[in-house]
N, C-alpha and C positions, 0 to 999 in steps of 0.2 A: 501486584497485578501489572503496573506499570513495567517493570522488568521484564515480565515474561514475554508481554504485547514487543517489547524493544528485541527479547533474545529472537522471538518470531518472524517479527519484522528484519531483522537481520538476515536472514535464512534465505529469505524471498530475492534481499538484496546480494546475494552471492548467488541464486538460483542461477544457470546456465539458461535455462527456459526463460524464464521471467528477465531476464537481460535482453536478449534478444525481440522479446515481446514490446519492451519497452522501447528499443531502441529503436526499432519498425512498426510503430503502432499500426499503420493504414494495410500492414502485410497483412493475408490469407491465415500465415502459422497465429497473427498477434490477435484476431478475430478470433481465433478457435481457442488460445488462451484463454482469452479473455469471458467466454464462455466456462471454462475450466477453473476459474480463477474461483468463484462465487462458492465453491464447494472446497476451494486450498485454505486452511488456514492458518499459514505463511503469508500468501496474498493478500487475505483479509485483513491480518496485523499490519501488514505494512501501507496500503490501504488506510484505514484507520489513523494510523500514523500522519500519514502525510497533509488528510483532510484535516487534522488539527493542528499542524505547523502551518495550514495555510486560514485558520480562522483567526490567529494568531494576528492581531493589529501592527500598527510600524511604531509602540509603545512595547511589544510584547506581554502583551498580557493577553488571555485565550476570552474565545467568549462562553458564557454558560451554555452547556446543552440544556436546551428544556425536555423537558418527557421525560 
């Protein structure tokens, strides 16, 4: 499962769209993304991704999700 979230996540990070969304967050185009986003899931994995390398302590080790 962890693969496939990485192979997805990957996707997002080569996306032409999703680069420039990124890289202009405050633009017109990266708003309407960003709306768009919520329903990609490339976005969502890579998303996902990120928010757990940054729950990630300066020990590296992750914290539990509860739920």
């Amino acid at each position: 499962m962890k693969t496939l979230l990485r192979v997805l996540a990957f996707v997002c990070q080569i996306c032409p769209f999703c680069i420039a969304a990124r890289r202009y967050p405050k633009s017109a185009f990266a708003l309407t993304m960003g709306k768009l986003e919520k329903a990609c899931p490339f976005c969502r994995a890579y998303r996902e991704l990120k928010s757990e390398s940054s729950r990630k302590d300066h020990y590296g080790v992750s914290e539990r999700k509860s739920g």
